[in-house]
Structures are given as C-alpha cells and as structure tokens.
Legacy VTK file of the C-alpha trace (Angstrom):
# vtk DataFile Version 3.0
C-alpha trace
ASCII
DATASET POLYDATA
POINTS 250 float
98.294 101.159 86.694
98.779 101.944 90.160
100.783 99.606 92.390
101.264 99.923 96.211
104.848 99.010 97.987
104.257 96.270 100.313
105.414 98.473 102.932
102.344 97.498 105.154
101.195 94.281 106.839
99.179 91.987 104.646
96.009 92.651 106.063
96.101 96.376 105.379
97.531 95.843 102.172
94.617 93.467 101.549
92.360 96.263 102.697
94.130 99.184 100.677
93.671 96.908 97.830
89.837 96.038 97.758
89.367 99.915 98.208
91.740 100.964 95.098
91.721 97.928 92.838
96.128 98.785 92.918
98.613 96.256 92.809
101.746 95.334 95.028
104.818 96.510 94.211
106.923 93.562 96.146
109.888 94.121 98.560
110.122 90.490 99.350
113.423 89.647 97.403
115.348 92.467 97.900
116.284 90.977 101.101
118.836 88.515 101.010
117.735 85.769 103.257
114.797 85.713 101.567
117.122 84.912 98.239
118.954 82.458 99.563
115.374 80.464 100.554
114.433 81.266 96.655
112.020 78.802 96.051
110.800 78.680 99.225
110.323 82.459 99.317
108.405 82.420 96.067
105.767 79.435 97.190
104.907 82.111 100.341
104.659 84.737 98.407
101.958 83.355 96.002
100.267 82.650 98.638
100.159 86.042 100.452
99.356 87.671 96.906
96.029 85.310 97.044
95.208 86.453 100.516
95.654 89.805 99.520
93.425 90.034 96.446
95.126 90.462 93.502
97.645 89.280 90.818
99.181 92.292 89.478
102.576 92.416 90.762
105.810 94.580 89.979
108.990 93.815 92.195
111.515 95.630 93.520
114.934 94.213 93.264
118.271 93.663 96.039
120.414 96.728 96.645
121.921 96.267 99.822
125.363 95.707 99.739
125.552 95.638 96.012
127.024 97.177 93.024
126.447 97.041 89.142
129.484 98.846 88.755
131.929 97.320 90.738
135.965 96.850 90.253
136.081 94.033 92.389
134.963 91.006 90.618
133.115 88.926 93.699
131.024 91.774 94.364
129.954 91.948 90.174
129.384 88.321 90.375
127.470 88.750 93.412
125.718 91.488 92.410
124.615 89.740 88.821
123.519 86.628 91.186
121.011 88.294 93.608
119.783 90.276 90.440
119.087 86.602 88.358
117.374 85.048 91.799
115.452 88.513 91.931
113.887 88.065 88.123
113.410 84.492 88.650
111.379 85.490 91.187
109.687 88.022 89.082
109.130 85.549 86.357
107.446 83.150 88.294
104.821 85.316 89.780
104.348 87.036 86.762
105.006 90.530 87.267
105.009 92.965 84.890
108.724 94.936 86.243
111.618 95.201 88.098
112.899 97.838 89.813
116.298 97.957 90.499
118.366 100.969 92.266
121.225 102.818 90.512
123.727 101.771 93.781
125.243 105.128 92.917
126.948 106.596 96.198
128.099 109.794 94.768
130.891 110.353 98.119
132.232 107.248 97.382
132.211 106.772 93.662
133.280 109.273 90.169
130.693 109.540 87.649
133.863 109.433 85.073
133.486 106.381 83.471
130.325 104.914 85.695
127.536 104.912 82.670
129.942 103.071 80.689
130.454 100.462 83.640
127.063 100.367 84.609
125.277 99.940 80.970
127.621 97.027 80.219
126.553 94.998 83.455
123.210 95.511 82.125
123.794 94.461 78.236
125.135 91.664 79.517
122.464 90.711 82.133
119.914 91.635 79.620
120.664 88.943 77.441
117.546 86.617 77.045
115.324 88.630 78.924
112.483 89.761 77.636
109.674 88.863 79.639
108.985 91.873 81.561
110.379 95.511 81.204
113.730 96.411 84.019
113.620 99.928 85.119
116.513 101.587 86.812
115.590 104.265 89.960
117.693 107.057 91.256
118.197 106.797 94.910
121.540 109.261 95.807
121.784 110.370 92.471
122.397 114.378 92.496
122.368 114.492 88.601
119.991 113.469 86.335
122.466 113.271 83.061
124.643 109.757 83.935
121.124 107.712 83.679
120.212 109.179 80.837
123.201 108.105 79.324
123.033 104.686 81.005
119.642 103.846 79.237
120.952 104.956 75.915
124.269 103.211 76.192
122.320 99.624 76.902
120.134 100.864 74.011
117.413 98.140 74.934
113.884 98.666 74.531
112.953 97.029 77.731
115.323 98.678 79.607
114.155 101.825 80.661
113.885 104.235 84.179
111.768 104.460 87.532
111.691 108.055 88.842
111.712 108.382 92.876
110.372 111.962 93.170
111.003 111.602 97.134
114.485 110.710 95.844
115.178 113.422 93.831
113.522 115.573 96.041
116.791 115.097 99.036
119.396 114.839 97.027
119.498 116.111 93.451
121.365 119.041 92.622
119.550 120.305 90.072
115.701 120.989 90.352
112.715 117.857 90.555
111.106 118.404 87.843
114.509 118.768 85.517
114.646 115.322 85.763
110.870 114.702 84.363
111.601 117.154 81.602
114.920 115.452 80.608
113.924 111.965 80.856
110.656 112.128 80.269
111.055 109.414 77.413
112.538 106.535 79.307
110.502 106.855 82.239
107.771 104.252 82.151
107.429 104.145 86.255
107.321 106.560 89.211
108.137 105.713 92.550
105.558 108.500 94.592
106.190 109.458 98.114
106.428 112.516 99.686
108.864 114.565 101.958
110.043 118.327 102.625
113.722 117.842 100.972
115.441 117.202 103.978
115.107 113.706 105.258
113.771 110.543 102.641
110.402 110.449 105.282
108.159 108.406 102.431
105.001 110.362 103.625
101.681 110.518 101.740
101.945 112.879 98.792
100.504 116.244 100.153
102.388 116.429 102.869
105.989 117.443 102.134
106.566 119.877 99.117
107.531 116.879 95.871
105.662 119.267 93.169
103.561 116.156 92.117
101.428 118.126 90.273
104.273 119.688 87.877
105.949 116.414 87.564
102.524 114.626 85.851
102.326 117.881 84.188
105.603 117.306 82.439
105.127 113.951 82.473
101.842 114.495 79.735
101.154 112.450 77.361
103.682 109.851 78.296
102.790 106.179 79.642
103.846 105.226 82.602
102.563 103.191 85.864
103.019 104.209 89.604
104.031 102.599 93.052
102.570 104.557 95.749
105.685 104.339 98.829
104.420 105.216 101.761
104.658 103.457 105.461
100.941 104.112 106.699
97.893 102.982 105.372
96.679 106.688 105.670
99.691 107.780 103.939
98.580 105.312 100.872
95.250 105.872 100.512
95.883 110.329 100.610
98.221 109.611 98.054
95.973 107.844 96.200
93.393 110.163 96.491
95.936 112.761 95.073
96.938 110.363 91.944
92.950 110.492 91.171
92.915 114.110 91.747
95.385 114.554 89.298
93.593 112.937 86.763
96.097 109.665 86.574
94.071 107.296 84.730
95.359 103.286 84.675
LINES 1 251
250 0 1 2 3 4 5 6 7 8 9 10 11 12 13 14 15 16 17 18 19 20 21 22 23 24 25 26 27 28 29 30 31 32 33 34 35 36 37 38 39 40 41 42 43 44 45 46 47 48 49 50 51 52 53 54 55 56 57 58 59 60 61 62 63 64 65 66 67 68 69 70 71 72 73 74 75 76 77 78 79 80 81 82 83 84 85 86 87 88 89 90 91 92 93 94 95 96 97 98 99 100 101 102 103 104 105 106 107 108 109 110 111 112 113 114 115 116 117 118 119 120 121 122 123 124 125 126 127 128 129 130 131 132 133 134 135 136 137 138 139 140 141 142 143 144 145 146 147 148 149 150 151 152 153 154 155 156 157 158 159 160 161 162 163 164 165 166 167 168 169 170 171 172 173 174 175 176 177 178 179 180 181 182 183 184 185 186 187 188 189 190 191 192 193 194 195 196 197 198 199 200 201 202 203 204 205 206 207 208 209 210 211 212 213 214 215 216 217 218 219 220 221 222 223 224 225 226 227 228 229 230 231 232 233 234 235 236 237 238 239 240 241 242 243 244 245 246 247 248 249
C-alpha cells in the first residue's frame, strides 16, 4: 500500500489521490496545538479525509520537543501524553499505523544505555494496544544497530520499524542500504524521499542519489507499505511513477 504525506494542500492531495488510488499518511497531530484541540482536531480531520477521497490512513506521530528516553520525568510524562492523544487519534480514524521518530540526537545524547531506556517507554506504552501496528523511524540516527536492539528488547509483534531512506541517506555512518540488509525483518514501512546526502531536501525519488532501487532489492520478499514524502505534487507523483517502475505492488 502506498500512502502519501499530507505534505500538500488538500486539493492536490485530493488530486494526487484520484490519480494513484494512495492513501494519506497524516501530519495533523504531530503538532501540538492541534493535540491540545484533540477532539476537535479529529472531527476536521474526518472531514478533510472525505473531501479528499479516501479512508486509508496511517499517521505520523509528535516529535517536537519530545523524548522517549528522557531522565527528567515531566518531559517522559509529557512525552507518553502527546503519544496517547496521537493514537487516540489514530484509533478513531482508523488507521492502520503510527509512525513515531526515534528523538535520538546523537550530539546531545550516548547510545550507552539508550535501547534499554527507550524499549521500556515503549513496553510500557504498549500495554493494551493492539489495534494497529507502531513503527519507530530513524531521523539523526548514524547507526543502524541501537534500533535493532530497541525492537528486540520490546519484543512485541506490533512493534516494529519505518525506514527514512532520505534519513539515512544525511546522516548515517555506515552505508543506506546496510540498514535494509540488517533490518530487513522489522521493517514493515518506508518513509521514500529523495536527496543528494547533504541536506534532508524531501525531493521526488530520482532526483538525489537514495539507491531506491538497491534498497527494494534488499528489501525482496519482505512486506511492507510506503509513504511517499515529498513537498510538490510533481515530486509525488515522479516518485510514484518510480515505486511502479520498480515493480512495488500494494
């Protein structure tokens, strides 16, 4: 299944849609004033998803100013709160996943101890959730290793990871498609954008150098869905173009 970011304004998303058949990968609630109007926010939203033709849904969760690993125990509980209003959210417009980011700033934080921190938030905000399938995405991350070990510390089986190849792309250490190889088994969504490894520019696929063609290649035989991230309507529909080309069937 593909799924587009609602990066765009509603009426090209409504257009992008009727041309692909995709879904919308929601940013609504990973703002925060949109949170604190929860209900409110949700009612809208419904709405706009009519007007723009279609009812499959994933969301992307808050990240801004939070932390799933944090030592100081406002920002945990604050963090765990926008999380719950985010999969409320998700619940109520029945989508099918949540993203949410790693929050891994690798200048400001040691890896030494951070899976451990980071798979106990989610054991414990796991607990009675098992409507849809919560997928962790590398953002900063330079190694591939500490969310590998995340997902197999939480040891859930709808817990699993969302690859940003744009991500990975800028800032991992080690090579893109090390990540694919390595992970390949918990990675059940890919976030697709494209850049030339220098700046996080979300173009269309095709026009940076993300080997998107080696990373479905190691990706074979695996299941997974896609959210096209790009901030142009051209942008969307090349990369979609390139997901058929690949032979990416939903």
């Amino acid at each position: 299944m593909i799924y587009i970011s609602h990066l765009l304004p509603d009426e090209e998303m409504r257009d992008v849609i009727e041309k692909t058949g995709a879904g919308v990968e929601s940013i609504e609630f990973s703002v925060s004033e949109n949170l604190d109007h929860l209900s409110e926010s949700i009612r809208s939203y419904k709405k706009r998803l009519q007007m723009m033709g279609t009812e499959k849904l994933t969301i992307h969760g808050p990240f801004l100013d939070l932390n799933p690993m944090a030592f100081d125990k406002e920002i945990y509980r604050v963090t765990k709160m926008r999380y719950e209003q985010a999969y409320i959210a998700a619940c109520e417009l029945g989508a099918r996943k949540i993203v949410y980011h790693t929050c891994l700033y690798p200048d400001a934080y040691l890896l030494i101890g951070w899976a451990d921190r980071v798979a106990e938030f989610y054991r414990e905000f796991l607990q009675n959730k098992k409507e849809m399938e919560i997928v962790l995405e590398n953002v900063f991350d330079r190694k591939w290793e500490p969310l590998k070990e995340v997902v197999e510390k939480v040891g859930m089986p709808n817990f699993r990871l969302c690859f940003d190849a744009g991500h990975a792309n800028c800032f991992s250490e080690a090579p893109i498609c090390d990540w694919t190889e390595n992970l390949g088994n918990y990675i059940t969504h890919l976030h697709l954008h494209d850049n030339s490894g220098s700046r996080d520019s979300h173009l269309g696929l095709g026009c940076g150098n993300v080997p998107v063609d080696r990373i479905f290649y190691s990706l074979r035989g695996r299941a997974f869905t896609c959210a096209i991230e790009c901030g142009t309507r051209e942008g969307v529909m090349q990369s979609y173009c390139r997901l058929l080309q690949l032979g990416y069937k939903e």
